[in-house]
N, C-alpha and C positions, 0 to 999 in steps of 0.2 A: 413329531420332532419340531426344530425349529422354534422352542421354546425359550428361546436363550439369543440377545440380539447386544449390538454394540456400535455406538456412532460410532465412525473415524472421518473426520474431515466434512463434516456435516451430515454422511450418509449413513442410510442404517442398513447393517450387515449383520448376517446370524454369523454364530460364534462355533465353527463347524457346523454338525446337522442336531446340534442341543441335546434334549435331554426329552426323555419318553413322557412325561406326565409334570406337573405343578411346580413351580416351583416358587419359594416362599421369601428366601433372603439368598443376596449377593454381599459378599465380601471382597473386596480387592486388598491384597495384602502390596503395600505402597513402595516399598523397596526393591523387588523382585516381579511387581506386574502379575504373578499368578492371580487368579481369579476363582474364589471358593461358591458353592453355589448347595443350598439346601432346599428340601421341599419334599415331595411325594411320588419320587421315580424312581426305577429300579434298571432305567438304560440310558446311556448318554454315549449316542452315536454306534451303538454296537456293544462297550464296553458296559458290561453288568457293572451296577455300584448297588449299593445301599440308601438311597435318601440324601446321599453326599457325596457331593465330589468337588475336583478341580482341575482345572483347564492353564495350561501353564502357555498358550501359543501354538502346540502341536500336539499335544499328548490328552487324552482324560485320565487321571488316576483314581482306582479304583478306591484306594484309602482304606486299606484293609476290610472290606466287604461294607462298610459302612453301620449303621446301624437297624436294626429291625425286630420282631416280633416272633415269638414261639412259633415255630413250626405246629401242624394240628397234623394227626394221624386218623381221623375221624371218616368212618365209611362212607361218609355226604362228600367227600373229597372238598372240604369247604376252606378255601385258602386263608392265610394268616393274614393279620390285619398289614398293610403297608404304613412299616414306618416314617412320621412326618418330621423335619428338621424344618422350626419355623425361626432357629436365630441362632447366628454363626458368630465368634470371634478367634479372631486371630492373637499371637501374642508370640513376640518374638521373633526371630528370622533375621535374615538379610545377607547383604555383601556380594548379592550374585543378582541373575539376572533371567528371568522366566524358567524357560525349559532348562539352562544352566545351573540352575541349584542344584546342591548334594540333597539330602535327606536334612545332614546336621543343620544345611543352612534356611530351609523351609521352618515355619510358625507353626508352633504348638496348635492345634485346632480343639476350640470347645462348641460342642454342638447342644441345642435345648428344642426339644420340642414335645413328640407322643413317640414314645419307645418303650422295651425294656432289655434290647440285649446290642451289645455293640462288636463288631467284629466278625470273623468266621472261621469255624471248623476248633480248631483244639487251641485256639488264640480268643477264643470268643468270651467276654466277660460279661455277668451282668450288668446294666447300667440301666438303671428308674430314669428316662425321660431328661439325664444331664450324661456329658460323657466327653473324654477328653483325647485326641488321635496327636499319640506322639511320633511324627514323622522319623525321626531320630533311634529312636526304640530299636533294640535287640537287633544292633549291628548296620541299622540303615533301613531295615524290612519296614520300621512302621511299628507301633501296639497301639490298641485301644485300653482305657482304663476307666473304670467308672472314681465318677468324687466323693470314696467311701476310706473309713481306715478305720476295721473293727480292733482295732487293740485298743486298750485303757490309753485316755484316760475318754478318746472318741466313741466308741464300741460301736460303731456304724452295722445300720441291721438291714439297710433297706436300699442300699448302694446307689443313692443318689433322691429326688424326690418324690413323694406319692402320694397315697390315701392316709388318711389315720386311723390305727387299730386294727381290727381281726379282717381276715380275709373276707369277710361277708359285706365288707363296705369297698370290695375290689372293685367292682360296677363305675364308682365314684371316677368321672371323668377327672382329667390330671394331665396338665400341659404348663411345659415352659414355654414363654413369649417371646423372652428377654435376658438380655445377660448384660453384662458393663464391669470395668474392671479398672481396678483404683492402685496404681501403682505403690502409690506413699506405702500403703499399708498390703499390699500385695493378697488384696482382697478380692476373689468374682463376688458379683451380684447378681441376684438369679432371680427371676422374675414369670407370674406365671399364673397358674390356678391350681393349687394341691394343698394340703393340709397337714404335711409333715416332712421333714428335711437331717436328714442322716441318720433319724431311728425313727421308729413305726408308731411310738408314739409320744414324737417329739411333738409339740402346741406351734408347727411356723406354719401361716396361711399364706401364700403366693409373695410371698416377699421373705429372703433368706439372703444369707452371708456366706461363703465357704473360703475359710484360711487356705492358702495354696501353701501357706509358711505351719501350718499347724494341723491341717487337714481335716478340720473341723468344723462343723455348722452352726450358725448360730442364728439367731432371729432380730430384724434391724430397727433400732429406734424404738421396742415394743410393740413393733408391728404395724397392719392395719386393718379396720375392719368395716362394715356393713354388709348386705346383704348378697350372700355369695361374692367378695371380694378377689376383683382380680385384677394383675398387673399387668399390663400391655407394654410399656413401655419403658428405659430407663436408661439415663442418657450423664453421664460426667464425663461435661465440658473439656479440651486436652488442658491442664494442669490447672482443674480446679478443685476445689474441697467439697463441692456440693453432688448430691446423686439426684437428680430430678424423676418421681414416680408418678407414673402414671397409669389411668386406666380405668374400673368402676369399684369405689370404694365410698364409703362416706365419714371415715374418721382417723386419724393415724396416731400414733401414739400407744396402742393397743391392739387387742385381737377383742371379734366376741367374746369370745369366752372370760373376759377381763370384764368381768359385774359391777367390780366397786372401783374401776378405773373410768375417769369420764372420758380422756386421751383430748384430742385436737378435733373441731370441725371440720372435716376436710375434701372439697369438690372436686373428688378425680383426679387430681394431681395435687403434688407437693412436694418439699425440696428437704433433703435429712443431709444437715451439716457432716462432713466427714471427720470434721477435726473437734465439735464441740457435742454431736450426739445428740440435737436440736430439730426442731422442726417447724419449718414455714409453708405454713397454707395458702402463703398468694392471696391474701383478701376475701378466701372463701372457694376459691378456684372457679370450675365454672361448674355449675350443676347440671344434673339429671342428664350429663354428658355419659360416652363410650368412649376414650381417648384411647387412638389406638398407637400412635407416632407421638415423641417430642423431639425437638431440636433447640439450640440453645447461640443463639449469637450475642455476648455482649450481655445488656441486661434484657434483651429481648429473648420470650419465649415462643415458639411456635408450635401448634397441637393439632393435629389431624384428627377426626373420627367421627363418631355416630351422634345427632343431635347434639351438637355443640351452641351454647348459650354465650352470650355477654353477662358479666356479672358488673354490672355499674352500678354505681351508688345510687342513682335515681331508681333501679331495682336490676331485675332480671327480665333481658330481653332476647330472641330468637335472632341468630344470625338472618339476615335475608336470604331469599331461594337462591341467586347466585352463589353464593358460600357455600350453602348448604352443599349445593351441583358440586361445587370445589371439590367437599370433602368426600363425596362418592368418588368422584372419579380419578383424580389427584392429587388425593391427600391436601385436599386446602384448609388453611388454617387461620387462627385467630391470634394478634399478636397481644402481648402482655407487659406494659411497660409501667416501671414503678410500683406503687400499691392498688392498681384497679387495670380490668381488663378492657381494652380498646380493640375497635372494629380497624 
């Protein structure tokens, strides 16, 4: 326990007695102070959850059993995988104030990470690794729903993201990172490592779109691609046009699988206009980076992560071993101002 801390007034205080195992992402929902908290536990303070919960000042709620993985019936008694929630968003609420909230007035909850079923007992739906906890649902109880809608003209087969094709490529590890959500167009962005998105063999690699207005998937800007390509990050600004991606990729504009597409040179991150469907590579970004974090102040960018480079026009140079230290231990980063990247 004790996994789970909170300054007040410069000291650091655990948040009751936490939560049993890892935990991945914090949400504070900002009108109402509850505190949403994902990762790889199955107890928080006593209260069983699922990989998710929330802390409202005096209560855990269990949030309809949370999310998890098949039960196994197997003579080895060999237990099911624990499901991970590594990125949480909120969306909507307000008007109250912590433990004072109704159901109505608590935030839609979307959760991304490694799962495949969200919920428990005869409320339980499938949901691929995305999945959304309507606090509101069926009278105040709460439902889980996966972001699937198999009627024409969606025909959704795979209730949210995964592998592509026949079951024999089920092995194929599959995680969402990241989520980000664009009011204009009342769009999530979904961010990750998988290779198809609302049907089984839809062509989206770690970077996907889901209409909350149409219920439907789609694939962003053409994609992105290089070698095992995945999203770590993904971050628009409060009331801008832009989605900043990030993470290990080397081109956007495309997928592999696009032969006779050359797409965009692209170093680990990159920015896909919201309103024009374009795409800015930053100068080349930074290479032979692991970008795990973006943040975005102004015209400044900030990127956290693995092997992180300078990209200057004199060439490509290694951050120094103090940075470096940064980026292990707290997320330090490199800033990015105008068309070239600075220490």
């Amino acid at each position: 326990m004790y996994r789970i801390s909170r300054i007040t007034n410069g000291s650091m205080l655990e948040t009751d007695k936490g939560v049993s195992n890892t935990v991945y992402s914090v949400q504070a929902h900002e009108t109402s102070g509850i505190v949403y908290y994902g990762g790889a536990f199955l107890d928080a303070t006593g209260v069983p959850v699922g990989s998710v919960t929330s802390w409202d000042g005096k209560n855990w709620d269990q949030m309809g059993g949370g999310v998890s993985f098949p039960s196994t019936c197997d003579a080895s008694g060999t237990q099911p995988e624990i499901a991970i929630v590594y990125s949480i968003l909120l969306l909507g609420g307000g008007g109250c104030i912590a433990f004072s909230c109704s159901p109505e007035q608590r935030p839609k909850v979307f959760v991304g990470g490694r799962f495949e079923l969200a919920g428990e007992g005869k409320n339980m739906v499938k949901a691929r690794n995305i999945a959304m906890w309507d606090p509101a649902a069926a009278n105040g109880e709460g439902r889980w729903s996966s972001l699937c809608d198999s009627n024409p003209p969606n025909r959704c087969d795979i209730d949210g993201v995964s592998y592509r094709g026949t079951s024999a490529q089920a092995a194929s590890p599959v995680y969402v990172f990241s989520l980000a959500y664009h009011a204009a167009s009342n769009m999530l962005y979904v961010g990750g490592l998988f290779q198809s998105a609302g049907q089984r063999y839809a062509n989206i690699n770690s970077l996907a779109a889901f209409s909350l207005t149409s219920k439907s998937w789609s694939i962003v800007g053409g994609g992105i691609a290089g070698p095992s390509p995945v999203v770590h990050a993904l971050y628009i600004s409060p009331g801008s046009q832009d989605l900043y991606v990030a993470g290990s990729f080397s081109a956007v504009g495309k997928q592999n699988s696009d032969v006779l597409s050359a797409g965009l040179n692209a170093g680990n991150i990159a920015v896909f206009s919201l309103t024009s469907g374009s795409w800015n590579t930053l100068n080349g970004g930074i290479p032979d980076a692991d970008i795990r974090t973006v943040a975005v102040d102004g015209q400044t960018v900030y990127c956290g992560g693995k092997k992180l480079y300078t990209n200057q026009q004199s060439g490509i140079r290694p951050l120094h071993r103090l940075a470096l230290m940064l980026v292990q231990e707290s997320s330090g980063y490199i800033r990015a101002t105008g068309p070239s990247f600075v220490q």
